[in-house]
C-alpha positions as a Markdown table, in Angstrom:
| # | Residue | x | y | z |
|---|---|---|---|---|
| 1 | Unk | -30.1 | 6.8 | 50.0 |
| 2 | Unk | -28.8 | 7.8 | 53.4 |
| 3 | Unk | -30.9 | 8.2 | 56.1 |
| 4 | Unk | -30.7 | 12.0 | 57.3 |
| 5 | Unk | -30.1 | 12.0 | 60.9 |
| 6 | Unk | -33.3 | 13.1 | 63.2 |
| 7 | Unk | -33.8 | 16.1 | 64.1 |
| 8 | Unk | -36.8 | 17.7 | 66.1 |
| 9 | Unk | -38.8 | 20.6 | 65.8 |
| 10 | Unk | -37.1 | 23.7 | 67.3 |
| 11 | Unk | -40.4 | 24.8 | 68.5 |
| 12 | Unk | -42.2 | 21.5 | 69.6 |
| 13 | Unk | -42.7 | 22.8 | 73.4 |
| 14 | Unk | -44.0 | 26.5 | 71.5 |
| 15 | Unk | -47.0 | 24.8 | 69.3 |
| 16 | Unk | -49.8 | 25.1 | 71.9 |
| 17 | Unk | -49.6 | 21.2 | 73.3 |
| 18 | Unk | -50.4 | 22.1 | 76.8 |
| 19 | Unk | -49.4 | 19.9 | 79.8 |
| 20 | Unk | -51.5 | 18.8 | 83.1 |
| 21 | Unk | -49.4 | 17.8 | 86.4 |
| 22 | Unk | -50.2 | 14.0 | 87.2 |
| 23 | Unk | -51.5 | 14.0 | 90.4 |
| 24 | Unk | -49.3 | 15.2 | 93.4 |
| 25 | Unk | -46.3 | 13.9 | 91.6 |
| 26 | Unk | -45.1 | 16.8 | 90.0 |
| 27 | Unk | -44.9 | 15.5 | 86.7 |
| 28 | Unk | -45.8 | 17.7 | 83.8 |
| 29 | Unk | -47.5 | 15.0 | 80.7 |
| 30 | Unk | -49.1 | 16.2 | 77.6 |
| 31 | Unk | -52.9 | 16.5 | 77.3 |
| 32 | Unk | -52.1 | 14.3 | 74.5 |
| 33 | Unk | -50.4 | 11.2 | 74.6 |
| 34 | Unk | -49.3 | 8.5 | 72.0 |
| 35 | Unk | -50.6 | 5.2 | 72.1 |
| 36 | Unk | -48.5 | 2.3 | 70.6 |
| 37 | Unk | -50.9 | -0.5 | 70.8 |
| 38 | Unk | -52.1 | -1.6 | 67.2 |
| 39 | Unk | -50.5 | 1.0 | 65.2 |
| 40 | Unk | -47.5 | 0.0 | 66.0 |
| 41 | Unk | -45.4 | -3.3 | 66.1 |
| 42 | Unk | -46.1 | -5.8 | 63.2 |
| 43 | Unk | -48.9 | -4.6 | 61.6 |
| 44 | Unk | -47.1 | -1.4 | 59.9 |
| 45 | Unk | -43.9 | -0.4 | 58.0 |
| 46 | Unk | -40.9 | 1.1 | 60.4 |
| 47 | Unk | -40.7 | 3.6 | 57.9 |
| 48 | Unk | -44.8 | 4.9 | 58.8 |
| 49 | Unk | -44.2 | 4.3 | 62.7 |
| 50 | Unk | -40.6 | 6.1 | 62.7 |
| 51 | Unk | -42.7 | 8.9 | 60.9 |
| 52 | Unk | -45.8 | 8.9 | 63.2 |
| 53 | Unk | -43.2 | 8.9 | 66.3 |
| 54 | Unk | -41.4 | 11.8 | 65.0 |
| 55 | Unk | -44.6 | 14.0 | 64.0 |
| 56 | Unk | -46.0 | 13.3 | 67.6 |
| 57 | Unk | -43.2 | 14.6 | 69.0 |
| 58 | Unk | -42.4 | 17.5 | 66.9 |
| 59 | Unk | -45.8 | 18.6 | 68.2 |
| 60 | Unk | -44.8 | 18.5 | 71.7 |
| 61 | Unk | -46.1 | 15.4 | 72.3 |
| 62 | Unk | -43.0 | 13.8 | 74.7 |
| 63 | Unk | -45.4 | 10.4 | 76.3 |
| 64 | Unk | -45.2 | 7.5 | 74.9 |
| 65 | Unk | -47.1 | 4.8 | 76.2 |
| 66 | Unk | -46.9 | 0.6 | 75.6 |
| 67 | Unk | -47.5 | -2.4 | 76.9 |
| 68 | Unk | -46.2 | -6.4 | 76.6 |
| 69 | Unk | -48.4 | -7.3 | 74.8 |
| 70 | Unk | -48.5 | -4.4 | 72.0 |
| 71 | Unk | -48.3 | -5.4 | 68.3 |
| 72 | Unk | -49.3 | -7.6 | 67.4 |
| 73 | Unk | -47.5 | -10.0 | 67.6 |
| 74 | Unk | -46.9 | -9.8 | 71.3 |
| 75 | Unk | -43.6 | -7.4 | 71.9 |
| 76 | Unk | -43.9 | -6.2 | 68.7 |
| 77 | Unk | -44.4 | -3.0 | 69.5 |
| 78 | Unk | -41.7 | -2.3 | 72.2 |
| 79 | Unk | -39.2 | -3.5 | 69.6 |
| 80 | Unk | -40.5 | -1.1 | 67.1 |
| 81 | Unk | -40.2 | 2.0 | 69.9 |
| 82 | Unk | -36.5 | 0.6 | 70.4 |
| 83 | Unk | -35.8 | 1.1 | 67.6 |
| 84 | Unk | -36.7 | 4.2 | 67.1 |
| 85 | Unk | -35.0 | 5.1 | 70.2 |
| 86 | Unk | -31.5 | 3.6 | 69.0 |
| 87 | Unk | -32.2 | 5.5 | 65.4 |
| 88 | Unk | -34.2 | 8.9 | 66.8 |
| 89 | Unk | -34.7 | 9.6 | 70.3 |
| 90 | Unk | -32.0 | 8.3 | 72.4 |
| 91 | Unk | -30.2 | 11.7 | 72.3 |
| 92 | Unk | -33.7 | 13.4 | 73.5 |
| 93 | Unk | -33.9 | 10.6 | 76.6 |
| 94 | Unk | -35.3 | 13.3 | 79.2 |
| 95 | Unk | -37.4 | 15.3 | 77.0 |
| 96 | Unk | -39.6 | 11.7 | 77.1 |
| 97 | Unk | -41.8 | 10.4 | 79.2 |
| 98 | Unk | -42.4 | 6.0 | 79.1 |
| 99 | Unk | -44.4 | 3.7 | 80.3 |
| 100 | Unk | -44.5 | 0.1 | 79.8 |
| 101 | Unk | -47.5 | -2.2 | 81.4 |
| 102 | Unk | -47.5 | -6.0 | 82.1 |
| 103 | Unk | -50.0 | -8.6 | 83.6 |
| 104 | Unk | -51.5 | -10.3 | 80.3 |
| 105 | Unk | -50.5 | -13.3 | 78.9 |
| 106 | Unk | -46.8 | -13.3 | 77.1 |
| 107 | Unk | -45.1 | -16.9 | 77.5 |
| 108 | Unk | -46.8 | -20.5 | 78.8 |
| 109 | Unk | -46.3 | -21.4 | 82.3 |
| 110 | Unk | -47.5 | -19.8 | 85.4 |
| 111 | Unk | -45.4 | -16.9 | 85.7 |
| 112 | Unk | -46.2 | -15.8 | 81.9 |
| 113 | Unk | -49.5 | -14.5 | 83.4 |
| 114 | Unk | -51.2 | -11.8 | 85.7 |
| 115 | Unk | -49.5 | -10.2 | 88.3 |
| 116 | Unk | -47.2 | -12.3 | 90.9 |
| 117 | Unk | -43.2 | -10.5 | 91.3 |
| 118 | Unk | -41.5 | -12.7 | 89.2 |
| 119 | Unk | -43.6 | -12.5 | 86.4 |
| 120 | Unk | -43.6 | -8.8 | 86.8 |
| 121 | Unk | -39.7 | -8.3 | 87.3 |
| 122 | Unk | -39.8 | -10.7 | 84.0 |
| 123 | Unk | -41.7 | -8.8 | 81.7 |
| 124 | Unk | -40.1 | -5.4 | 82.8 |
| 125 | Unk | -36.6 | -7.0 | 81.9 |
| 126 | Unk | -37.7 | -8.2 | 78.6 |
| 127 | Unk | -39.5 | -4.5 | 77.8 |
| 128 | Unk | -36.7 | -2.7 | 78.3 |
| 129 | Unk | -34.7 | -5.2 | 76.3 |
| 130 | Unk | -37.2 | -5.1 | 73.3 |
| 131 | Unk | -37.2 | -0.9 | 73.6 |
| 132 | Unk | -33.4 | -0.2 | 74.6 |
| 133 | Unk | -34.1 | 1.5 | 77.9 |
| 134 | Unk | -32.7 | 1.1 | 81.6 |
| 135 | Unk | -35.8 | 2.5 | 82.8 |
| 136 | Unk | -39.0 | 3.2 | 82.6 |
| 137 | Unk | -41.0 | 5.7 | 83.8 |
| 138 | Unk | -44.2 | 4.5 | 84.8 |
| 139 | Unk | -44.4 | 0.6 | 84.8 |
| 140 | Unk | -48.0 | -0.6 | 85.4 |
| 141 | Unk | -50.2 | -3.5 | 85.9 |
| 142 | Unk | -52.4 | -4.5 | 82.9 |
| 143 | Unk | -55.0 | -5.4 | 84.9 |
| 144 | Unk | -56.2 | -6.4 | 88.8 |
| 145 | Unk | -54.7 | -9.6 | 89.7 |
| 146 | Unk | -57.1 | -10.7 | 92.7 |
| 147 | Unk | -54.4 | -13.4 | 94.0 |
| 148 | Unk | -50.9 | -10.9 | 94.2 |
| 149 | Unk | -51.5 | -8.3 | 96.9 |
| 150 | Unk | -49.7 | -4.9 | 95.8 |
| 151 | Unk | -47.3 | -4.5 | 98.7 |
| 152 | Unk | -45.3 | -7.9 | 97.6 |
| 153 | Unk | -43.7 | -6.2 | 94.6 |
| 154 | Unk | -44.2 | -2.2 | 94.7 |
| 155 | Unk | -41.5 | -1.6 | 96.2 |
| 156 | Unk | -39.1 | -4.6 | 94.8 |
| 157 | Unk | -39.8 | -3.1 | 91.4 |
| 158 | Unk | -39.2 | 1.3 | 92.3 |
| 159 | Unk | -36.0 | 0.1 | 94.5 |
| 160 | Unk | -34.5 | -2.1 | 91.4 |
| 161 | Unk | -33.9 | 1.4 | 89.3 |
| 162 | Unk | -35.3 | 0.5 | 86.4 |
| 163 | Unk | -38.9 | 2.1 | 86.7 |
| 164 | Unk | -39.3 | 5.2 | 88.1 |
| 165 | Unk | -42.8 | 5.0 | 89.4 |
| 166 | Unk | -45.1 | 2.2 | 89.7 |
| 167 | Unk | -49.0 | 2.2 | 89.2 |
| 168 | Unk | -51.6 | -0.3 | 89.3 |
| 169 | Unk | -54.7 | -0.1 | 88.5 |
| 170 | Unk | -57.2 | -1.8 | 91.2 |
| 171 | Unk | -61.4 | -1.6 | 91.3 |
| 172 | Unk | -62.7 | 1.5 | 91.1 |
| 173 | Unk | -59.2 | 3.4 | 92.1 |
| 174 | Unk | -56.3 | 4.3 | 90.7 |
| 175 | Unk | -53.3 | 4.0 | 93.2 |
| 176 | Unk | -49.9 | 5.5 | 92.0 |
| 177 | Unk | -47.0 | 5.7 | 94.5 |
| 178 | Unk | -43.5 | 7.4 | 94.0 |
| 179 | Unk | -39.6 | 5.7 | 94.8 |
């Protein structure tokens, strides 16, 4: 059987999803967002994510949101999403709106961990690998990592063009900051 090739919903922005700006940023998301942690990756068929993918966004829903450590197994889920970027949404690009997260535990050693630059920079090079992306829009921290202050890689990270905006999530606060 061939594969028909995808197609969206004409009216997907007309269907009554509504959209909230994030902060002062300007951005427009959905009130609804899709969540690729463990319904994604390993644990289902291509076939029922590619499907799940396509009815979210037929309905307006244009976020996608993932992690490093979505599956399972680890990555699992980023290499499901790229593929359904090569086969479905790679022509549609702008009308999405992805973020990626790091800071738990992916490989041994010390930089496979937390929060420091290089393990950071590390994990964002192997996300967009595993999704088939040259950016990202929103790249956060996992978690707080008490022992990497902030300042060392914000700005390494927005000024190497391959996230768009960076947020980390700290005690108590949210602190997001545009490149």
């Amino acid at each position: 059987m061939i594969n028909p090739i995808y197609s969206p919903a004409p009216g997907r922005y007309e269907n009554g999803m509504k959209y909230r700006r994030c902060g002062k940023s300007g951005i427009l998301l959905p009130e609804i967002s899709l969540g690729l942690w463990h319904n994604f990756g390993d644990v289902n068929t291509f076939a029922n994510s590619l499907s799940m993918a396509h009815y979210a966004f037929d309905k307006g829903i244009t976020h996608f949101d993932l992690a490093n450590n979505y599956g399972p197994s680890c990555g699992s889920a980023e290499e499901t999403f790229g593929m359904i970027m090569k086969k479905s949404f790679m022509p549609y690009r702008d009308e999405l709106f992805i973020s990626t997260k790091a800071g738990h535990e992916m490989w041994p050693g010390p930089y496979g961990d937390w929060g420091s630059r290089k393990s950071l920079m590390s994990s964002l090079n192997q996300s967009l690998k595993r999704m088939n992306l040259e950016y990202v829009d929103i790249f956060y921290t996992h978690r707080y990592d008490p022992n990497t202050l902030k300042r060392h890689f914000k700005h390494s990270l927005t000024s190497y063009g391959k996230v768009k905006r960076y947020t980390s999530v700290f005690p108590n606060t949210l602190k997001t900051k545009q490149n």
